[in-house]
N, C-alpha and C positions, 0 to 999 in steps of 0.2 A: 504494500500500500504506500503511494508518494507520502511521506512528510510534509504539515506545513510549510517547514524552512524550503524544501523542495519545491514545491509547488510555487511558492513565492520566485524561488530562483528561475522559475520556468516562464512564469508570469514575466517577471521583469527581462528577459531577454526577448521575449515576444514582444513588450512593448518597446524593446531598443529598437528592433526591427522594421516596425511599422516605418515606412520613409515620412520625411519631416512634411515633403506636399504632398500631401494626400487627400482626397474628397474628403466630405463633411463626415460621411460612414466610418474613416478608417482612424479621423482624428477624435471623436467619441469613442471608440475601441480603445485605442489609447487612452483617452482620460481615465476610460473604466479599469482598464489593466493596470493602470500602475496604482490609482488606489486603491483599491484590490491587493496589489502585491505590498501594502504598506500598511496595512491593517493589522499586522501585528509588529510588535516593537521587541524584536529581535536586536538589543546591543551588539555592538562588535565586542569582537572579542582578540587581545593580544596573539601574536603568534609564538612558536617555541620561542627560549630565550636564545638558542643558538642561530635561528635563522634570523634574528633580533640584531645580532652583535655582527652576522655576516652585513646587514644593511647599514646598520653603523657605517662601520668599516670602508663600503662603497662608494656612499654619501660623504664621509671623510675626505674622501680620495676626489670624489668628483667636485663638490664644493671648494675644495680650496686649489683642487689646481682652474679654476675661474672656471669648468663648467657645469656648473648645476642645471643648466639649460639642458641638458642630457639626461636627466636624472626622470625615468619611467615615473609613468600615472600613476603605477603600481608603485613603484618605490615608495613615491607623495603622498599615498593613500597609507602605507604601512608607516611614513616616520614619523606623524604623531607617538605611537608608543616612546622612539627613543627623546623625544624631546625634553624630556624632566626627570631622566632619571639614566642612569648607566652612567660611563666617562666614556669619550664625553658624551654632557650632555647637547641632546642635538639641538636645545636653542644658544648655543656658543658653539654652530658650526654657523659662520657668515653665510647669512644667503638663505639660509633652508626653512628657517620661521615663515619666513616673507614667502617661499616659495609654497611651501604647505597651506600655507593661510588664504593665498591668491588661489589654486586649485581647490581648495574649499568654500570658495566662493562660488564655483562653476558646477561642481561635481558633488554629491548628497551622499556617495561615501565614503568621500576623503571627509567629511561636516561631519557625520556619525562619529569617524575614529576619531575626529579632533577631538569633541566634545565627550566623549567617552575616555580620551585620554585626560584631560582636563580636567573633570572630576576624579579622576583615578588617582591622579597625582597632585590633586591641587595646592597651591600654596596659595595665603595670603599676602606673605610677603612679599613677592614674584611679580616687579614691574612685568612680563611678558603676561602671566597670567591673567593681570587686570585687564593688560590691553586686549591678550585673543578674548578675554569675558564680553568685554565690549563688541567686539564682531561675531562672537555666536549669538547676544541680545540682537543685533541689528541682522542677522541671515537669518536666525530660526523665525525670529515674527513674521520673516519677510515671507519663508516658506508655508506653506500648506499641507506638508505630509504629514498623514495622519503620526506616525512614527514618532512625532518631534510636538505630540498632542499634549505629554508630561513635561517637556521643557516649558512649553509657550505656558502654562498654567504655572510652574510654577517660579517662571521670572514676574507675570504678573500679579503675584500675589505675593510672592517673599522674597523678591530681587535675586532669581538665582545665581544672577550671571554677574551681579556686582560683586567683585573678589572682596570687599572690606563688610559689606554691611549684609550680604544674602546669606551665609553661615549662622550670624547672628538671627537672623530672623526665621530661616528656618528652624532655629534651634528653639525657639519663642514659641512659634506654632506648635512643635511637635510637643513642646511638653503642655503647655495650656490651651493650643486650639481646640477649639468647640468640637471637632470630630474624632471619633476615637482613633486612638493611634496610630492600628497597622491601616486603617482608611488614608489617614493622610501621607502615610509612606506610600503607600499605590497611586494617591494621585498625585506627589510630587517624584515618582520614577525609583524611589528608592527600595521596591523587597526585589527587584534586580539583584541575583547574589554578587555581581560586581558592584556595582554602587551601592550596595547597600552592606559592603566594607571598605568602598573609598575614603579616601584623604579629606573629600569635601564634607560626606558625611559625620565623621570623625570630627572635623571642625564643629560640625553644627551639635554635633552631642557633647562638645566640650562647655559649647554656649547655655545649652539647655542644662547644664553641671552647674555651671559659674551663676546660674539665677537660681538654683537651689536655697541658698544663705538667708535670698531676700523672701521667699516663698514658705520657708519652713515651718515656720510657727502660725499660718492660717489655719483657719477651719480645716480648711479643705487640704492641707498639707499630707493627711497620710493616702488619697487618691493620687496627687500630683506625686509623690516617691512612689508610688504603682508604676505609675506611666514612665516615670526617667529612668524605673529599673528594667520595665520592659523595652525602653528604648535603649539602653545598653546591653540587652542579654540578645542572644540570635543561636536559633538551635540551642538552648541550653549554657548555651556558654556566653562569656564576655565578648561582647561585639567588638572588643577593641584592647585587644588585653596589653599591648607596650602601653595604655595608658591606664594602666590600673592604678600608678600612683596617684596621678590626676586626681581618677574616681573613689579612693579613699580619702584621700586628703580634704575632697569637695563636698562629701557625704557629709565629713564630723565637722565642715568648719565652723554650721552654726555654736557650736555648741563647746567651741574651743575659751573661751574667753570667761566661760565659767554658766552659762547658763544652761538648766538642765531640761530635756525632751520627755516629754509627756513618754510614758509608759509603752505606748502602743509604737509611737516613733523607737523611740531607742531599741524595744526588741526588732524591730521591725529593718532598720539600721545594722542592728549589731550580725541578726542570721545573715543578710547578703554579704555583709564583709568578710564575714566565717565562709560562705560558700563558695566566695570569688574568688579571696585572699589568703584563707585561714587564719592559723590562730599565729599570731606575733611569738605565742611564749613559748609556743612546742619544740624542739630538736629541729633545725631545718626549715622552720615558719617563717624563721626572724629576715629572709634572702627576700620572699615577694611583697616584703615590706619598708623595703631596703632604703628606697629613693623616695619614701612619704614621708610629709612633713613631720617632724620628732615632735611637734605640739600632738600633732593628729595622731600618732601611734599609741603616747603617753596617754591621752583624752579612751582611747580605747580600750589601752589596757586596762586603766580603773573601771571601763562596762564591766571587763571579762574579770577582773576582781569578784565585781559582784555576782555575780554569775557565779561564779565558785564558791563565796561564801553560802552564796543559797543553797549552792547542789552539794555544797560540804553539810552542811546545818541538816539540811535534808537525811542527808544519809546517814547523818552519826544521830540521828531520831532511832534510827534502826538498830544502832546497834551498842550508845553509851547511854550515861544516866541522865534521866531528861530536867530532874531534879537541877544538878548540876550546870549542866548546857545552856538552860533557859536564862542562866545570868550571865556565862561566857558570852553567848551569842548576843545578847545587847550591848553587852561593853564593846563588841568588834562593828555592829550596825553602827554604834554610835562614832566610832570612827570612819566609818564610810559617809557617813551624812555629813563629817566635817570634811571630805576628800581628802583624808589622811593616807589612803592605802591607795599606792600607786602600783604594785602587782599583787598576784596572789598565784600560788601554785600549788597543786596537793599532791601528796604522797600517801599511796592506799594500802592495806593491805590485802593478799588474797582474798578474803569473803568481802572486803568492802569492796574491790574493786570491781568485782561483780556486781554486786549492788549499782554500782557507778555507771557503768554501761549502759544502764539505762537513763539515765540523765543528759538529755537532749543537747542541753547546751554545755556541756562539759567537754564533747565530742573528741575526747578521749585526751585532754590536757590535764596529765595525772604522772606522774612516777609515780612506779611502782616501788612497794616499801619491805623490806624483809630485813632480816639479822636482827634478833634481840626485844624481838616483836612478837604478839601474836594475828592469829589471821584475820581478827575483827578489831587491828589498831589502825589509826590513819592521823596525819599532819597536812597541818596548815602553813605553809609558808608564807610572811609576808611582809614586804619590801617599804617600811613606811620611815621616810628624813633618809637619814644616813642609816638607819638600821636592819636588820632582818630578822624577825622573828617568827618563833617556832612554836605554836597551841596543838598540845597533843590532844586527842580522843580521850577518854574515859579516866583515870587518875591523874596522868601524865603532867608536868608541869611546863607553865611558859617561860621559855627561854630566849633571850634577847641578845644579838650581837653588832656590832659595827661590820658594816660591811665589807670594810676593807680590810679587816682580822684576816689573817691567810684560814684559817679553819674555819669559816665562818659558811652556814648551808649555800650554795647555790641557788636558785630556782631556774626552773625549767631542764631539769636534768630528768634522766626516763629511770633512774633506780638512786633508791638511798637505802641505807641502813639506819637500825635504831641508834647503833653507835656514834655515825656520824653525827647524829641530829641529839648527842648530849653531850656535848664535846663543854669545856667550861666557857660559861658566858657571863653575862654584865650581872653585877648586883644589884637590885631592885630599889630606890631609895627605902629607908625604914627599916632597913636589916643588915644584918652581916654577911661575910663573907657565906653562900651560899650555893645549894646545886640545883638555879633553879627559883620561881616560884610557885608556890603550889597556889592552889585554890581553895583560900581557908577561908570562912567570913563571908562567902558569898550574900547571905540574907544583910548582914553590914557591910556591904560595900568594902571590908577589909582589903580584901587582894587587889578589887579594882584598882582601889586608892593611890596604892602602893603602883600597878602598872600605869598610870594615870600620869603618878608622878616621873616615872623613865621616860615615857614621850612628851611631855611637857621638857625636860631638861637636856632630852639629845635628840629630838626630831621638831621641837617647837607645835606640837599640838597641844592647844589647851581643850582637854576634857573636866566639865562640873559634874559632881554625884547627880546632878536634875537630867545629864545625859545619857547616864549608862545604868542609873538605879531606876527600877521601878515608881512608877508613883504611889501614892496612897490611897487604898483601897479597888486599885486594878487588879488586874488578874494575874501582873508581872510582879 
């Protein structure tokens, strides 16, 4: 059975054929057949990269020994491709912009592969770019092929062909226009799997990024992060993954500066960074996080603090004294509500770690804990001023270090021992030399007091008993 793309190609030779004087019969034929054969918007497509480099090559040689006048239809029609990319590039071969741009004027597929190269490789910054933008506005309006139906729509309506201000506006559209998303990518040409991983596009989702900041805290803010995460996801995946830094960085920037996201944003936040990025604190995490801003990593890692104290609190429900726990785990809330805790990592052991597994957002940012332990002990590590301390599960006491102690725990490491993590640490104000603080006093505030006072004197957190003590006649 012919093909489409076949048919077309059949079409359009028949209508080359047709002679140019022809009765009134054969010049209607014609109109019919060619649009007809332009009804569907078949993109061009680049040829191998080696028969790429052969035309390079030719056009090198023919350009600069002065005769580009020699230089095939076919040739002009293929060197869009090299004109913005490879060495050289073919707009600093003298001659050959001028000469591709002039046959694009005359000929609809040498116009195709310009513009198809042009968005492929767009730059903003590219005096050529601005200027071929300006002559695909002024040829496509001019044309009538159905073909060039998504261009002409969407120069007049989001300037596409203006290289400074048509990125931005498409990026404008696509996150708050009035039409749903993959609508408006169909009707400005972009679910084409070429363009719709171009350079142009890429610009235009960096714009729809950078208005994130201004848009986040509306009403309507957790629809608008639907739409900008479906406009950077394609197939599953990151539409644009060299700019992952960009797209973390642009995510948390509202919220860099100290103000905090409504509950439904921040989860909502924190899963797509998890799934695009991962976790910053794992073995190997810390590489596709590399190039983001250190405000925006640091801002996240205190989510995924939280996070962990919750799915820690959670699981030592299962498995230590609840009695106990219920005053540890406010004293640690109450340092997270003053943004005290800037990492946090756990160490499990075998039966908790199981338990763990199932804790969604934990997704699996845990060492595992053994030596000196038993299978339902687990630790909390974490990272708050200059120190690093360590709240054990069920008796266990908290132990506090400087972090730049050569013995002092790591975090994000994928195995510890108990030994490790008793190594001798700092004295507690209020005591003597010591292995440790236990957790005496909890119904008085004793122990708290006493930790209250170590980060008050070497990490500058001030915690009041009205923070971490129950109130009066609550249920805490």
């Amino acid at each position: 059975m012919t093909t489409l793309r076949e048919a077309r190609d059949i079409l359009e030779a028949l209508a080359g054929r047709l002679p140019r004087m022809a009765p009134p019969e054969a010049r209607h034929t014609r109109a019919a057949l060619e649009k007809l054969a332009g009804l569907e918007d078949l993109p061009a497509r680049p040829p191998p990269e080696n028969l790429l480099e052969v035309l390079r090559r030719d056009l090198v040689q023919l350009f600069g020994a002065g005769r580009g006048h020699e230089a095939t239809r076919r040739q002009l029609r293929l060197a869009p491709w090299i004109l913005w990319n490879g060495k050289p590039r073919g707009e600093t071969i003298s001659g050959l912009l001028e000469a591709v741009v002039a046959q694009a004027g005359e000929h609809r597929g040498t116009l195709r592969t310009l513009l198809a190269s042009w968005l492929l490789h767009f730059d903003p910054e590219s005096p050529n770019h601005a200027r071929v933008g300006r002559f695909l506005a002024e040829r496509i309006a001019a044309s009538d092929e159905p073909r060039f139906g998504w261009a002409r729509i969407a120069q007049a309506e989001v300037s596409l062909f203006d290289a400074k201000s048509g990125p931005n506006r498409l990026g404008h559209a696509l996150l708050s226009g009035p039409a749903p998303l993959e609508e408006l990518l169909a009707r400005y040409g972009f679910t084409d799997p070429m363009r719709g991983t171009s350079a142009y596009l890429c610009h235009a989702c960096l714009a729809a990024l950078r208005e994130w900041p201004n848009v986040a805290t509306r009403k309507d803010a957790g629809a608008l992060l639907e739409r900008l995460l479906a406009l950077w996801t394609r197939e599953g995946r990151m539409r644009f993954e060299h700019e992952r830094a960009a797209f973390a960085g642009w995510l948390l920037r509202p919220w860099i500066d100290g103000l905090a996201p409504s509950e439904e944003i921040r989860i909502r936040v924190q899963r797509a960074l998890l799934d695009r990025l991962g976790d910053p604190r794992i073995p190997g995490g810390a590489g596709r996080w590399a190039q983001v801003d250190p405000q925006a990593v640091a801002l996240f890692k205190s989510w995924l603090a939280r996070a962990s104290l919750e799915a820690f609190f959670e699981i030592i429900r299962q498995f230590a004294l609840d009695r106990q726990w219920r005053y540890r785990e406010r004293f640690w809330k109450a340092c997270l509500a003053r943004g005290a805790i800037a990492d946090v990592w756990l160490a499990l052991a075998h039966d908790v770690a199981d338990a763990a597994r199932v804790v969604r957002d934990l997704r699996g940012a845990y060492g595992q804990l053994s030596g000196g332990v038993l299978a339902n002990h687990a630790v909390i590590l974490m990272r708050i001023g200059p120190l690093v301390l360590c709240e054990w599960s069920h008796n266990g006491k908290l132990r506090a270090w400087p972090a730049d102690w050569r013995h002092a725990p790591r975090l994000g490491l994928s195995d510890y021992t108990g030994y490790q993590l008793k190594t001798d640490s700092l004295v507690f104000p209020g005591g003597s030399r010591e292995d440790g603080l236990r957790h005496d006093g909890s119904e008085s505030g004793r122990w708290q007091e006493r930790a209250a006072a170590l980060l008050r004197e070497r990490a500058g957190v001030a915690l009041e008993p009205r923070d971490y003590m129950p109130r009066a006649g609550s249920r805490w």
